[in-house]
C-alpha positions as CSV (number, residue, x, y, z in Angstrom):
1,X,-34.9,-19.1,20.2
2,X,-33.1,-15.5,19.7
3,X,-29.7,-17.1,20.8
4,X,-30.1,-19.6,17.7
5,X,-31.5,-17.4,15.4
6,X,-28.6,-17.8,12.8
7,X,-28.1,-21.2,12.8
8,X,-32.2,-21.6,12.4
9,X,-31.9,-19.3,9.1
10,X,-29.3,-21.3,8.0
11,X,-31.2,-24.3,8.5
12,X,-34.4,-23.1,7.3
13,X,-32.6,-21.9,3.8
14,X,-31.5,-25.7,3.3
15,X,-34.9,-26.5,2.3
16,X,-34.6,-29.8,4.8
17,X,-36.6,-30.1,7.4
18,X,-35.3,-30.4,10.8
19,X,-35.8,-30.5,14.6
20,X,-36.7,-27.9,17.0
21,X,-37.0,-28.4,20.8
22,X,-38.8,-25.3,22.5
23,X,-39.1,-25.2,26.6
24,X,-42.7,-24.3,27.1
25,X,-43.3,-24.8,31.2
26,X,-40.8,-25.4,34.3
27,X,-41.5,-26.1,37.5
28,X,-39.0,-25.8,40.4
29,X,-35.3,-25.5,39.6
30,X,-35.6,-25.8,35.7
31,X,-32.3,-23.7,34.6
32,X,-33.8,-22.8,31.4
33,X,-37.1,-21.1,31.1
34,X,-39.9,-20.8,28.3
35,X,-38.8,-20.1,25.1
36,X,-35.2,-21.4,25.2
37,X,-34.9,-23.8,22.5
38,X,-32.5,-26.7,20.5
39,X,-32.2,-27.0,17.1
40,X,-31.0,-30.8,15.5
41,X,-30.0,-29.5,11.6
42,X,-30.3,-31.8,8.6
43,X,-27.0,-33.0,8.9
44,X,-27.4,-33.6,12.5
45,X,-26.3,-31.0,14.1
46,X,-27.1,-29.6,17.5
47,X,-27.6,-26.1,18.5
48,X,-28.8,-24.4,21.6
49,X,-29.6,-25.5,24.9
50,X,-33.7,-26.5,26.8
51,X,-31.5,-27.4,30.1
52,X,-28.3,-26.4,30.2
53,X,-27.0,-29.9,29.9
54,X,-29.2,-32.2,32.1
55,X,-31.5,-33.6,29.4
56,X,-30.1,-32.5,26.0
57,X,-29.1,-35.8,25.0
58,X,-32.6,-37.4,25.4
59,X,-34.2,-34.2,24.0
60,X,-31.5,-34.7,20.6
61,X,-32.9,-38.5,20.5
62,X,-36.1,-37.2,20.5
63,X,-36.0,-34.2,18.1
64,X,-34.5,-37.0,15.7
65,X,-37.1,-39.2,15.9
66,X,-39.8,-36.6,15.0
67,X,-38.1,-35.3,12.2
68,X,-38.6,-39.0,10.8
69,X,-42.2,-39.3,11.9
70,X,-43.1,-35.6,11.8
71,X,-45.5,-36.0,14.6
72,X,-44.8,-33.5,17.4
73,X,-44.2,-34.6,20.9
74,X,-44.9,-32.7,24.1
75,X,-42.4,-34.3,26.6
76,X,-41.9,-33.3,30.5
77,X,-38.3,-34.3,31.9
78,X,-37.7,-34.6,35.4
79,X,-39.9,-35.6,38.4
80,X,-43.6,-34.2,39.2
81,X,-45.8,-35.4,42.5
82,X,-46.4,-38.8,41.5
83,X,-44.5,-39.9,38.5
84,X,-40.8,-40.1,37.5
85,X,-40.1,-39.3,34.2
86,X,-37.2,-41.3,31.8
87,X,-34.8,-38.6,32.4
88,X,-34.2,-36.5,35.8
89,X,-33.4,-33.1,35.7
90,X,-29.3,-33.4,37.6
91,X,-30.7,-30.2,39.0
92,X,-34.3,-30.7,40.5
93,X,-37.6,-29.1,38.8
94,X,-39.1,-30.3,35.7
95,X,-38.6,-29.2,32.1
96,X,-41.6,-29.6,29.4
97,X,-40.5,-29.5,26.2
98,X,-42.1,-29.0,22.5
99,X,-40.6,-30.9,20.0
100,X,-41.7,-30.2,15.9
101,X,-40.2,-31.7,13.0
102,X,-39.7,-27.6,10.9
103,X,-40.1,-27.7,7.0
104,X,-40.0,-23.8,5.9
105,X,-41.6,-25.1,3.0
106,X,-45.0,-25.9,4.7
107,X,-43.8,-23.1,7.4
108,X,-43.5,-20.1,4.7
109,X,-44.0,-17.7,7.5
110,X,-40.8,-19.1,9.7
111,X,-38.2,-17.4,7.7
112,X,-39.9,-13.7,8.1
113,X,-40.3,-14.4,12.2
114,X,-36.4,-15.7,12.4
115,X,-35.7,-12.6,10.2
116,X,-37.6,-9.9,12.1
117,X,-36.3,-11.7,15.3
118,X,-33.2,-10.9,13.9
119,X,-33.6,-7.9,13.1
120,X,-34.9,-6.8,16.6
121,X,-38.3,-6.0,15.6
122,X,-41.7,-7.2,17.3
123,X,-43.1,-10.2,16.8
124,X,-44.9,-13.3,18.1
125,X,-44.9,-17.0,17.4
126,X,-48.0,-18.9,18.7
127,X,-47.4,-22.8,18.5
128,X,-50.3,-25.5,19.2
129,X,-48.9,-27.5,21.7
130,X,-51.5,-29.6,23.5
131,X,-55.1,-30.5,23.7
132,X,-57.5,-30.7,20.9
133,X,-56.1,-28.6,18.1
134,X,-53.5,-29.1,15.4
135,X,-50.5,-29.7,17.2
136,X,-47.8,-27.7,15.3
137,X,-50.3,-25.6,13.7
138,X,-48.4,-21.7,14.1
139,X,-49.5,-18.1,13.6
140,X,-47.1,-15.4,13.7
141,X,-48.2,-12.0,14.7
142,X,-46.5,-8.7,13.8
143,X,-47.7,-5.8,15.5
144,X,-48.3,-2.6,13.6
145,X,-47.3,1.1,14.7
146,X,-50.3,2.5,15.8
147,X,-51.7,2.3,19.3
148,X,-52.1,-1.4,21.1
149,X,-50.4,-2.7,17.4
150,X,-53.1,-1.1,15.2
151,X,-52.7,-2.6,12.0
152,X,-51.2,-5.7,12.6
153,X,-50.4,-8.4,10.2
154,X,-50.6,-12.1,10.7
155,X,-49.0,-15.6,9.2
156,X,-50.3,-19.0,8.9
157,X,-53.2,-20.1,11.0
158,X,-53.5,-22.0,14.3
159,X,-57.0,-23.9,13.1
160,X,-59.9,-21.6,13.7
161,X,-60.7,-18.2,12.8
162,X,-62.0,-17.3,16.6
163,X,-58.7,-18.9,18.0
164,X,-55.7,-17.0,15.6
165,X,-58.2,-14.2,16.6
166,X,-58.6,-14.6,20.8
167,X,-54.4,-15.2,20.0
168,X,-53.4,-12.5,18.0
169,X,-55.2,-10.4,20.8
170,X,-52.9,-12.2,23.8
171,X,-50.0,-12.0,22.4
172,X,-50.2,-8.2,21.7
173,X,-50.3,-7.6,25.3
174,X,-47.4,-10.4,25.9
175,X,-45.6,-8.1,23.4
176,X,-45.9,-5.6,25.3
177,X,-45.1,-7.1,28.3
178,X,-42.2,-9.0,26.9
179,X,-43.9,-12.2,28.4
180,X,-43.7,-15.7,26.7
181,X,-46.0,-18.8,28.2
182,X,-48.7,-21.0,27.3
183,X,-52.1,-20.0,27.6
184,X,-55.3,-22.0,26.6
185,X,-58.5,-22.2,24.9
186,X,-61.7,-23.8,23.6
187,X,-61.2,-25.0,19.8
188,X,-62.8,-21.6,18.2
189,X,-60.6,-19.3,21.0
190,X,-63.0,-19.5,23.8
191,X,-61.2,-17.9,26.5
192,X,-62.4,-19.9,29.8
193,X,-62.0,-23.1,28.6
194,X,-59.0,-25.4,28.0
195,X,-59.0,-27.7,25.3
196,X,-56.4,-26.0,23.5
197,X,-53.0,-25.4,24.6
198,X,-51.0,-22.6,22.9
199,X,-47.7,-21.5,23.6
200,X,-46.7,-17.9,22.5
201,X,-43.3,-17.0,22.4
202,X,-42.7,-13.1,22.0
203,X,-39.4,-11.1,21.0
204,X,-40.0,-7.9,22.3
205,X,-37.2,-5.7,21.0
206,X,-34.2,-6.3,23.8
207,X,-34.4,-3.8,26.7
208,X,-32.0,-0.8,26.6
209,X,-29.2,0.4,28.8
210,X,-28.6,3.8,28.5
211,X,-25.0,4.3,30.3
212,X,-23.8,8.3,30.6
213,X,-20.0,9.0,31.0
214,X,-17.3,7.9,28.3
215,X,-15.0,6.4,31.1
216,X,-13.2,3.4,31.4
217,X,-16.1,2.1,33.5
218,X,-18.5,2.6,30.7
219,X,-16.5,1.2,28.6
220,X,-16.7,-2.4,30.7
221,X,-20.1,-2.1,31.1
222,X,-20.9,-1.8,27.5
223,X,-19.3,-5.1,27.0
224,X,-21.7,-6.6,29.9
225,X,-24.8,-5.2,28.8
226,X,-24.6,-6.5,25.5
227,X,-23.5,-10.0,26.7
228,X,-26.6,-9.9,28.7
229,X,-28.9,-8.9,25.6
230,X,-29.4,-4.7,26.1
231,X,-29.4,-2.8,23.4
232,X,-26.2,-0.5,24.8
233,X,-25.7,3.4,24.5
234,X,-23.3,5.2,25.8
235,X,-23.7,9.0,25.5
236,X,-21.0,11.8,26.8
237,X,-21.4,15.3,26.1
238,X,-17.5,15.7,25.2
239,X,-17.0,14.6,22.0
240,X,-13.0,13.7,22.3
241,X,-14.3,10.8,24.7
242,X,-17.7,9.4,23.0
243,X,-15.8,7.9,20.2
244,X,-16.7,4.6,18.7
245,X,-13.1,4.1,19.1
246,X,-13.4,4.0,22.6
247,X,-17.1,2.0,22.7
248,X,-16.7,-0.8,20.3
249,X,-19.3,-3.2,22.2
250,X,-21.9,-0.4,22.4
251,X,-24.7,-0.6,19.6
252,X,-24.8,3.2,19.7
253,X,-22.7,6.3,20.7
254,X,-23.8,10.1,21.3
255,X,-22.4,13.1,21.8
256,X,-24.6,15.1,23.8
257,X,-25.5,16.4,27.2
258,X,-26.9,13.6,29.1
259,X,-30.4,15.2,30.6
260,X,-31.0,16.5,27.0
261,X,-30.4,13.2,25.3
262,X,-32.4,11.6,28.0
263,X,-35.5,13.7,27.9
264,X,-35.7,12.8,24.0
265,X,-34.8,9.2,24.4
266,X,-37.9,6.9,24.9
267,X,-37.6,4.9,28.2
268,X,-39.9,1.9,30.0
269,X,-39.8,-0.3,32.6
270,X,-37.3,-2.6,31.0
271,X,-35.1,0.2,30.4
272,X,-31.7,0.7,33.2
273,X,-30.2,4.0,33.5
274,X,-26.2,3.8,34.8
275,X,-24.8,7.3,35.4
276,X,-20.9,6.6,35.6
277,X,-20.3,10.7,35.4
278,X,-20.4,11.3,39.2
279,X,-19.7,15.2,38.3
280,X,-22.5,17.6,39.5
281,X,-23.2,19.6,36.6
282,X,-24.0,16.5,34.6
283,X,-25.5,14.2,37.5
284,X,-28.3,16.7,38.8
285,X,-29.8,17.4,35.7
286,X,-29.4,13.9,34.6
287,X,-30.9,12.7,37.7
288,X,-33.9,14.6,37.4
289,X,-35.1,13.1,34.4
290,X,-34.1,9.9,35.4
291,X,-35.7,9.6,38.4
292,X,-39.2,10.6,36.7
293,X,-38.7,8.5,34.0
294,X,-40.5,4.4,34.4
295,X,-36.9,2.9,34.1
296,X,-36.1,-0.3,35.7
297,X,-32.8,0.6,37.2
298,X,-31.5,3.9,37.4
299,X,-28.1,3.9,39.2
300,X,-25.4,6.3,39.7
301,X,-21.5,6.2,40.5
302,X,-19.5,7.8,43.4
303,X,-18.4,7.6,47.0
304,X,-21.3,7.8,49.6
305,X,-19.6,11.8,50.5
306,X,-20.4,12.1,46.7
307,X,-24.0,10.5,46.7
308,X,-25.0,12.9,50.1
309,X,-23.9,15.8,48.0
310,X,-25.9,14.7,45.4
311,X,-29.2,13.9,47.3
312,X,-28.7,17.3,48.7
313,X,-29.0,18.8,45.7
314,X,-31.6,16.8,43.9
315,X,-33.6,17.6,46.9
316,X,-32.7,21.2,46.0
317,X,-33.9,20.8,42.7
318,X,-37.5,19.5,44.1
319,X,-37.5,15.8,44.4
320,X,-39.3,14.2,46.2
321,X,-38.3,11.5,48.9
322,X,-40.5,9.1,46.5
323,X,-38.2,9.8,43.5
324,X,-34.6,9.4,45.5
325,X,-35.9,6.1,46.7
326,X,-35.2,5.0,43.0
327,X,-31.9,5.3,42.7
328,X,-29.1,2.7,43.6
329,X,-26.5,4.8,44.8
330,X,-23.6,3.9,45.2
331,X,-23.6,2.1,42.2
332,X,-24.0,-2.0,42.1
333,X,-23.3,-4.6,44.7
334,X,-20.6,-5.0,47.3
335,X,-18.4,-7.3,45.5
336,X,-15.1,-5.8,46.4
337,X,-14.2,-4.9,42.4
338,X,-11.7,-2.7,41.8
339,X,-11.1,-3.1,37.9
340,X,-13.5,-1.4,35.6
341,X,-14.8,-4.7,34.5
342,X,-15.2,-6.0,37.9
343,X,-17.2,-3.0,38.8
344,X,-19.1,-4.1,35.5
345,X,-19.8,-7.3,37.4
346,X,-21.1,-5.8,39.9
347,X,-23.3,-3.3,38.4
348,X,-25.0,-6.0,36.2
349,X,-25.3,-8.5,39.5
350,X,-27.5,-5.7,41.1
351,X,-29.3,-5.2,37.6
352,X,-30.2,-8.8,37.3
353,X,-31.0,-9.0,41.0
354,X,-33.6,-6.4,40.8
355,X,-34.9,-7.8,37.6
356,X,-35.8,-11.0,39.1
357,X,-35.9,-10.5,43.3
358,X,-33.1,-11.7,44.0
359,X,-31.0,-10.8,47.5
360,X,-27.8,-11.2,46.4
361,X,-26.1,-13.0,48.4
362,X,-24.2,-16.4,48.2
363,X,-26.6,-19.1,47.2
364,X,-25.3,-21.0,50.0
365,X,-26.6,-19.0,52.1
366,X,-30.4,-18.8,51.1
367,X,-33.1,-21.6,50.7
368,X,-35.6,-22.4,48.2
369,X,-35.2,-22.8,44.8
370,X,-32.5,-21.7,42.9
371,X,-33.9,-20.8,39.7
372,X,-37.6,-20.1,41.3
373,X,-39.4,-16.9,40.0
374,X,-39.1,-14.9,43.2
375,X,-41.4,-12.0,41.3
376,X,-42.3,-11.5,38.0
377,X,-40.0,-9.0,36.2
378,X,-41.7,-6.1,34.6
379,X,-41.4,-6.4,30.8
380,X,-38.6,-8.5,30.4
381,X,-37.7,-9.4,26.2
């Protein structure tokens, strides 16, 4: 749902109800996964995507038919086991989708999700989506700032007080986690029983890349990280070169030495680190933070004579074997880039490849399925 945020505002301060497809479980080669959605507008309008093309046209059908009825329909596309669906998925896999007629004047608490989703803030939208409940019935969860979201406040109600309450408590921890799914219950939020089928879509705020050297390079792989949904900095301790001039695509730009910005800068799994410097007086001490920190993806720039030198001397400065074993060195993947946005490819193709366990190489050349969760990605927004 972030990449339609907009258009759902704009739809939402219309007054009119309208249609909103969600993607709540895949199986196989489904190329969208949970909490991708398509809107159909009052006017008829379609925005967003649940599979990339395959079965939009039956899922815009269907949207339109539950805005008239306002019953909600949980529809699988595609082929299980034993049955064949109305629509195949063109691409394998199965797609199950949500579809709710929306009227923000029965939803009240829609328009404060869609505007802290906008915003970038924390939040959780728990739909009834199957099973014995109130199919449609939502609570959204805003977690507050104290530890495990202390003080958090809900909206709206999913049927029963045990329920909102056995939900509220999941989808803390899939804030945390940056994990959306469906997860189920008995009708008063029993935990080991499955009557009730919720589906809880976090926005985590978007993971951060934190890329140190105002170069050409970083320049490129602002651009990239954004397009992929970071949140970008660039940071440079020479001020003539961290301009926002220079880093137009990057949602923030400091002036300051890197390992000092770095060891005030919070960091977590989701977070990559791309050290584009490949100068030893900033690398070493960079790289020593770094490589304690719990980021994703720390990588650094330079030729393998440059990335010995600088093993050498991390190992000099007391790391560990352990520590050096983090870092992607030389930078990205071998796909012969020269350019600085080339390069950019190639950095984010290694990113994404870690994020999800991928291998990298040619599709063609690997079996299984192509959009199968190899691993599960640690804290991914």
């Amino acid at each position: 749902m972030r990449d339609i945020v907009g258009s759902l505002r704009e739809f939402v301060a219309t007054g009119r109800p309208f249609g909103l497809a969600t993607v709540v479980a895949t199986s196989s080669s489904a190329p969208r996964q949970p909490g991708a959605a398509m809107a159909v507008g009052p006017d008829g309008d379609a925005v967003g995507s649940v599979s990339g093309g395959c079965v939009e046209g039956a899922v815009y059908e269907l949207a339109t038919e539950v805005v008239r009825t306002h019953r909600p329909v949980r529809q699988t596309y595609g082929y299980s086991d034993s049955d064949a669906f109305a629509v195949g998925l063109t691409c394998g896999g199965t797609v199950t989708v949500f579809v709710q007629a929306v009227d923000a004047g029965a939803v009240p608490q829609l328009g404060a999700v869609l505007a802290s989703v906008q915003a970038r803030e924390p939040v959780a939208l728990a739909t009834v989506v199957d099973g014995d409940g109130t199919p449609g019935a939502r609570l959204a969860i805003w977690p507050g700032a104290g530890p495990d979201g202390a003080a958090v406040r809900t909206g709206g109600t999913l049927g029963t007080e045990g329920l909102d309450a056995a939900v509220t408590d999941d989808a803390l921890g899939m804030l945390r986690q940056g994990a959306t799914g469906e997860r189920h219950y008995g009708p008063r939020g029993e935990r080991r029983r499955d009557e009730v089928t919720v589906f809880v879509e976090s926005y985590a705020p978007p993971p951060r890349m934190l890329v140190f050297g105002a170069i050409d390079f970083a320049a490129a792989l602002a651009r990239a990280g954004t397009f992929l949904g970071y949140h970008v900095t660039v940071c440079d301790a020479r001020a003539v070169f961290a301009t926002r001039r220079r880093f137009p695509d990057a949602d923030e730009v400091v002036v300051e030495w890197p390992h000092r910005f770095l060891a005030g800068t919070a960091v977590d799994e989701r977070t990559v680190i791309c050290v584009l410097t490949h100068d030893p007086k900033f690398d070493v001490p960079l790289l020593q933070v770094a490589l304690r920190t719990p980021a994703g993806y720390i990588g650094a720039m330079g030729s393998r004579r440059t990335h010995d030198e600088r093993l050498k001397l991390l190992r000099e400065a007391g790391l560990t074997e352990d520590e050096l074993s983090r870092l992607h060195s030389p930078i990205g993947l071998d796909l012969g880039a020269r350019t600085p946005e080339e390069t950019a490819v190639a950095i984010v193709a290694e990113i994404v490849a870690g994020r999800w366990g991928g291998t990298g190489q040619p599709l063609s050349a690997v079996e299984g399925a192509i959009h199968g969760h190899r691993r599960e990605p640690a804290g991914v927004g």
